[in-house]
C-alpha positions as CSV (number, residue, x, y, z in Angstrom):
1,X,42.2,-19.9,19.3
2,X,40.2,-17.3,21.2
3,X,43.6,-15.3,21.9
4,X,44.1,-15.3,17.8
5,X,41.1,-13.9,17.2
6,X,41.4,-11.5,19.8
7,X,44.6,-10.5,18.3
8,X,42.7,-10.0,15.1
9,X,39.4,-7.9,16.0
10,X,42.4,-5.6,17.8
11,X,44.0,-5.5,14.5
12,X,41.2,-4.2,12.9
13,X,40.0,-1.7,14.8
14,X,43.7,-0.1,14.4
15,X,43.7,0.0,11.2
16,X,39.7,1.2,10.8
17,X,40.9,4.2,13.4
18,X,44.6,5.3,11.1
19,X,41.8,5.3,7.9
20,X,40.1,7.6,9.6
21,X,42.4,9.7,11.2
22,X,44.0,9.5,7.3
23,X,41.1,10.7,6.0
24,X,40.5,13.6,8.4
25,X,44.2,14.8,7.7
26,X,43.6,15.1,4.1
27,X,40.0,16.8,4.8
28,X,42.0,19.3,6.8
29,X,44.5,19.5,4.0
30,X,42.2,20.3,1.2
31,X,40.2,22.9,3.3
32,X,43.5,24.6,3.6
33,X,44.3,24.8,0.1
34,X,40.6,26.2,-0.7
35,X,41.2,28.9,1.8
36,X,44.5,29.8,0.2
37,X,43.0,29.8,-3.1
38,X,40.2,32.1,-2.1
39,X,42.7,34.6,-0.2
40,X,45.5,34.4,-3.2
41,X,43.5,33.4,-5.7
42,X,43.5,37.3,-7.1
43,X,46.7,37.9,-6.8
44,X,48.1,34.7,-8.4
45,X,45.6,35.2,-11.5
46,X,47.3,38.6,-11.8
47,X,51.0,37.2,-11.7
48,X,49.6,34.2,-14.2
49,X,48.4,37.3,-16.5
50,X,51.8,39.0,-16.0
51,X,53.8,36.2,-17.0
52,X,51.5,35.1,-19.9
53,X,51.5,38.5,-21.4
54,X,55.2,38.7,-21.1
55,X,55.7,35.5,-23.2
């Protein structure tokens, strides 16, 4: 019984520590895309603006 709980715990802590790592991925992700925005954001308003006009 004590092995199958030991099992377990081990289980658990796994799957608390690929959460986490999950969740630091997607904070790394959505930094990224703010970045980009603020860099390109000008320049895609201004093709948004082109195309919209052209339409």
């Amino acid at each position: 019984m004590t092995r199958i709980q030991s099992i377990l715990a081990t289980l658990r802590r796994e799957t608390g520590q690929g959460l986490a790592e999950y969740a630091l991925i997607l904070a790394l992700i959505a930094i990224v895309a703010i970045v980009a925005l603020l860099f390109l954001g000008g320049q895609i308003s201004a093709i948004l603006s082109t195309i919209g006009a052209s339409v």
